[in-house]
C-alpha positions in Angstrom: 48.2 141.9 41.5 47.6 139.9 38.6 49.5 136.6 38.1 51.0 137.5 34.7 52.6 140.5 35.6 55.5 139.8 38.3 58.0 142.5 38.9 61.7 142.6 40.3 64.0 145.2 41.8 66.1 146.2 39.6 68.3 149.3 40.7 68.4 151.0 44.3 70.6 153.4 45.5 71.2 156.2 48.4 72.0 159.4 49.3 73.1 160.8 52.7 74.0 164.7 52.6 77.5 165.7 54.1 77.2 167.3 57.2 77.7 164.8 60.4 75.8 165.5 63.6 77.3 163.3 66.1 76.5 162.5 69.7 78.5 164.9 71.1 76.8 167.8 68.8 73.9 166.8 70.5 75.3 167.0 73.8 75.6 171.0 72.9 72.4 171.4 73.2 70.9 169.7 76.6 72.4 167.7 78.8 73.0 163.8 77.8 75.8 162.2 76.6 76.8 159.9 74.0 76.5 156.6 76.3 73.1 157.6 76.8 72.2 157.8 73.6 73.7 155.1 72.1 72.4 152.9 74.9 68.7 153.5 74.4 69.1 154.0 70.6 72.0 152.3 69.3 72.8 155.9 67.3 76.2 157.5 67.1 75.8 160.4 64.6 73.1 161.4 61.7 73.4 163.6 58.8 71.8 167.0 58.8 70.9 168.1 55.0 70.9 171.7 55.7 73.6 174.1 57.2 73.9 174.5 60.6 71.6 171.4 61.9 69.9 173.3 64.6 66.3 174.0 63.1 67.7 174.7 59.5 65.4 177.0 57.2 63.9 175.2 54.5 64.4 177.1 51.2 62.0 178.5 49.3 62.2 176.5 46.2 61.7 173.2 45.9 65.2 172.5 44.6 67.2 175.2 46.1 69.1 175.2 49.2 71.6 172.7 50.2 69.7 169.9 50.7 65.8 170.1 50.4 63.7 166.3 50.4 63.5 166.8 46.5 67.1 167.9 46.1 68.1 164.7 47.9 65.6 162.4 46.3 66.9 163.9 42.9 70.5 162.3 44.2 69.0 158.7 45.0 67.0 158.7 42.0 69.6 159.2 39.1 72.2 157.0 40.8 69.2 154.0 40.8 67.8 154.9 37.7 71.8 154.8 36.4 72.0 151.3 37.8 69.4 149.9 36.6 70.2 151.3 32.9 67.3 153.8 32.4 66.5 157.3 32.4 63.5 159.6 33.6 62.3 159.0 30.4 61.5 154.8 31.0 59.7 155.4 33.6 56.1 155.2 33.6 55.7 156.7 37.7 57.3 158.1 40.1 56.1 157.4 43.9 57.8 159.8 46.7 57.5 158.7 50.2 58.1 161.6 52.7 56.2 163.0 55.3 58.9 166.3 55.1 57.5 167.9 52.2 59.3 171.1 50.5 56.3 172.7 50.5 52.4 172.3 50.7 51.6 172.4 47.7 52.5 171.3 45.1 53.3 167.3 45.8 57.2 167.4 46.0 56.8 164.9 43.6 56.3 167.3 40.9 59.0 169.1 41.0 61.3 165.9 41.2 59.5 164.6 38.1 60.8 167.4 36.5 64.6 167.3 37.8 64.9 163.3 36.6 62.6 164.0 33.6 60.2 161.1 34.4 58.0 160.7 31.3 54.7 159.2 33.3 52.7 160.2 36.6 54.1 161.4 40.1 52.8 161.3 43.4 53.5 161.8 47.3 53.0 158.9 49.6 53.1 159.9 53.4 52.5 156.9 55.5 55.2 158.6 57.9 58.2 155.7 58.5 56.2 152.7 57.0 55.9 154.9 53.6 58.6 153.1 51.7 57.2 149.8 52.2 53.5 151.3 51.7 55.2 152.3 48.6 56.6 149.4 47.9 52.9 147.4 47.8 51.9 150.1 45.9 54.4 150.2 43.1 54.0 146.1 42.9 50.4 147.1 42.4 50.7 149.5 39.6 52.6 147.4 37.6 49.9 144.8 38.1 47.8 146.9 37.0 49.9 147.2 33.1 53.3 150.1 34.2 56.0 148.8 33.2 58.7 150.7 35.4 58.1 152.7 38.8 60.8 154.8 40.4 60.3 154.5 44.1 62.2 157.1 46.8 62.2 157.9 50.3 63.5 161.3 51.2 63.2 162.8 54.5 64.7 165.9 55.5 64.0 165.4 59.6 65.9 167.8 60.7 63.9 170.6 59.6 61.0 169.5 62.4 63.2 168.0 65.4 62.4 170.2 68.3 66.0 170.6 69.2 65.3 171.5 72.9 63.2 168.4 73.6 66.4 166.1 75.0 63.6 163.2 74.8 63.7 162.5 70.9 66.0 165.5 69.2 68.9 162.8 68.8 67.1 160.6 67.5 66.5 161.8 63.8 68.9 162.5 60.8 68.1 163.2 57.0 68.8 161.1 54.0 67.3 159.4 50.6 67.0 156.0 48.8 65.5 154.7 45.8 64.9 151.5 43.9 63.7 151.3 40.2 60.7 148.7 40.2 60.0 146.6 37.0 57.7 144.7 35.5 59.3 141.2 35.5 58.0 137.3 34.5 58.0 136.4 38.0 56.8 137.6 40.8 58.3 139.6 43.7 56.2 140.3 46.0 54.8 137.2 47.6 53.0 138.4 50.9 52.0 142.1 51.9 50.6 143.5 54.8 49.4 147.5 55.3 47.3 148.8 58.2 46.7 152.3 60.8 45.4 152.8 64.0 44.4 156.4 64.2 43.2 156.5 67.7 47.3 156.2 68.5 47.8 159.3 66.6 48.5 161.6 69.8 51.5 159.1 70.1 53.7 160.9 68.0 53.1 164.2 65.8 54.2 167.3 64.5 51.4 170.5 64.0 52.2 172.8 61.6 53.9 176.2 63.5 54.7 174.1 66.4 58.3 173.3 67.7 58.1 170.1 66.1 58.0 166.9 67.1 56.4 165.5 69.7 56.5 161.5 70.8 55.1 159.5 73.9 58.4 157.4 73.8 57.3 154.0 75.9 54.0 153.8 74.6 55.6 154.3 71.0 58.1 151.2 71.6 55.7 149.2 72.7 53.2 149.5 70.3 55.8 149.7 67.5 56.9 146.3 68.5 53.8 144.8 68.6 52.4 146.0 65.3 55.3 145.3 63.5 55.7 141.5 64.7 52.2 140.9 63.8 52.2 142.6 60.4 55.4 141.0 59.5 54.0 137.2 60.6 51.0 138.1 58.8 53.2 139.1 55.5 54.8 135.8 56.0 51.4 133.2 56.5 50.1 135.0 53.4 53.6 134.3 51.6 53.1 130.3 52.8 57.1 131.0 54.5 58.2 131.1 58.1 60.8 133.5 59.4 63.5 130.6 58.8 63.2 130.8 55.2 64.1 134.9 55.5 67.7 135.7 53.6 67.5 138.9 55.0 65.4 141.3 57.4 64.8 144.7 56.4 63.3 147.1 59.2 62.6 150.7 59.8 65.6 151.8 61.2 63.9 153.6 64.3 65.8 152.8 67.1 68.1 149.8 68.0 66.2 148.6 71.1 63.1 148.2 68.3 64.8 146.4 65.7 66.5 143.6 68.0 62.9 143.4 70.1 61.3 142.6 66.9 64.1 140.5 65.4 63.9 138.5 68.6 60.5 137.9 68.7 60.4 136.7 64.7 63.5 134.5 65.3 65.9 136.5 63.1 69.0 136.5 64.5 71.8 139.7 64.1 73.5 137.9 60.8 70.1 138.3 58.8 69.4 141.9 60.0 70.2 145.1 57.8 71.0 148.0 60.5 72.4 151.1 59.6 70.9 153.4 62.3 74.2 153.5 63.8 75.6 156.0 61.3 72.3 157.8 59.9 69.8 157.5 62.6 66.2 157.1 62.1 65.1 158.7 58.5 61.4 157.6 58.1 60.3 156.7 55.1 64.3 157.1 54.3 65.4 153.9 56.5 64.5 150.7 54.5 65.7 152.3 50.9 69.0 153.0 52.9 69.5 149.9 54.8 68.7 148.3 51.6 70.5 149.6 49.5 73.9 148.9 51.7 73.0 145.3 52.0 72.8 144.6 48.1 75.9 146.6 47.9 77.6 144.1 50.0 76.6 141.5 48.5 74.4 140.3 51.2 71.7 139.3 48.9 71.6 136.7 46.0 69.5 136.0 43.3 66.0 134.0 45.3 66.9 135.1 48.5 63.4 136.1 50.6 63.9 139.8 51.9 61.4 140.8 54.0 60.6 144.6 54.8 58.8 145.9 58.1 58.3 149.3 59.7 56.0 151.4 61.7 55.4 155.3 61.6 53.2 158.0 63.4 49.4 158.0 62.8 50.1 154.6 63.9 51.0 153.7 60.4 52.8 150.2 59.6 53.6 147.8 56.8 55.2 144.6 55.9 56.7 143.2 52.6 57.9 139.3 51.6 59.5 140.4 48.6 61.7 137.2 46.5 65.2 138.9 45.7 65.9 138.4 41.7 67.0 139.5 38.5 65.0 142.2 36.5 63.9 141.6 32.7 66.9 141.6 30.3 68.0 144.8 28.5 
């Protein structure tokens, strides 16, 4: 990224759609129980974005239904765009992370465009559950490279490929949005950055298409998960010339609970400095960061310099890591 172009955070919101699935929903559909489940995974309900949350039907427009990834991102994107005091019309590209796509083609991105009337370019990012913070590099990148403004979401409509009869990983998934507004800004924001994939650990975790959905080797996944993600993150950190002591706040992929303390634990964060909301939304992919995010600025848990930094892991074996220096955007 060029030195003269820095770039700030400047609106984020979220969107969670209505319909609760808790623990005891699950425990309709094989037998487990909600101590089980919130043992191993620190989840007590998720949000389904569909109808009945048992292998909902997609609809067959992008924007119809109740609740498609677009319809959701649409949600998260006007009330960021709205907080940071632009419209569609400011913004120079849109970047959707989501590896739940309303359709093959075209890019659910387009649509969207469309919906929030984004004058520039749009794209889909799928970097499964590290896509937000893939996209977050990226957007930093762009505006580098001369954008002014990029519009970043995470959507993820989840349910739609849980394999509800596998009792190993169906409780583990729920659906949601979140969006930040990225601007160009006289300082810079992102300070240390880390991307990478391990394709040989594909067969770890996948969905084909017309299969039952998804499938997940769940040790070898926590294992690995932890391991990429500590290094990434210390690597995001060297290249930022901090330590995890000088971290206001830690931002992970909201996977599963066991994860995000190992990995906590092993950087030195402790609980206070630790955005979780998997509790109430369950894991959300590319979804997770935008939403824990978005619900620690609301509560004030960030302040103007504070070092945030970002971390997450996905299928493929896809992960990423962000330093990114909390601030004020350019003045309106």
């Amino acid at each position: 990224m060029q030195a003269e172009h820095g770039c700030s955070i400047t609106g984020w919101a979220s969107y969670l759609p209505r319909t609760v699935v808790t623990n005891q929903d699950i425990m309709t559909l094989f037998d487990t129980s909600d101590e089980w489940i919130v043992e191993r995974t620190g989840i007590r309900q998720r949000r389904a974005a569909d109808g009945p949350f048992v292998n909902p039907k997609p609809s067959t427009s992008p924007l119809g239904g109740l609740g498609t990834t677009a319809q959701m991102a649409v949600e998260a994107g006007k009330a960021a765009l709205e907080m940071a005091g632009l419209t569609g019309n400011d913004i120079d590209l849109l970047v959707l992370c989501t590896t739940t796509p309303d359709q093959m083609v075209p890019a659910t991105s387009s649509p969207l465009a469309d919906a929030l009337s984004i004058k520039g370019g749009g794209m889909d990012l799928n970097a499964a559950c590290a896509g937000f913070t893939y996209g977050l590099v990226s957007s930093a990148g762009f505006i580098g490279a001369g954008a002014e403004r990029v519009l970043l979401i995470g959507s993820e409509t989840l349910t739609r490929i849980t394999n509800w009869s596998d009792r190993t990983n169906a409780f583990l998934f729920g659906d949601g949005a979140g969006a930040v507004v990225v601007e160009a800004a006289p300082e810079p924001a992102l300070l240390g950055w880390d991307i990478g994939v391990d394709g040989s650990l594909q067969p770890l975790f996948y969905a084909d298409y017309g299969g039952p959905g998804m499938a997940m080797r769940g040790q070898e996944v926590f294992r690995k998960a932890v391991r990429v993600t500590v290094d990434s993150a210390t690597k995001s950190l060297e290249q930022a010339k901090l330590t995890p002591a000088d971290v206001a706040l830690f931002v992970p992929h909201q996977a599963n609970i066991r994860i995000m303390d190992a990995v906590a634990e092993r950087l030195g964060l402790s609980d206070e400095r630790v955005a979780s909301v998997i509790e109430r939304t369950g894991n959300t992919s590319s979804a997770s960061i935008p939403i824990a995010l978005t619900e620690a600025a609301n509560h004030g848990r960030l302040q103007e310099g504070d070092i945030v930094l970002f971390a997450g892991f996905g299928a493929g074996m896809t992960w990423a890591s962000a330093v990114w220096r909390w601030g004020a955007g350019p003045p309106r």
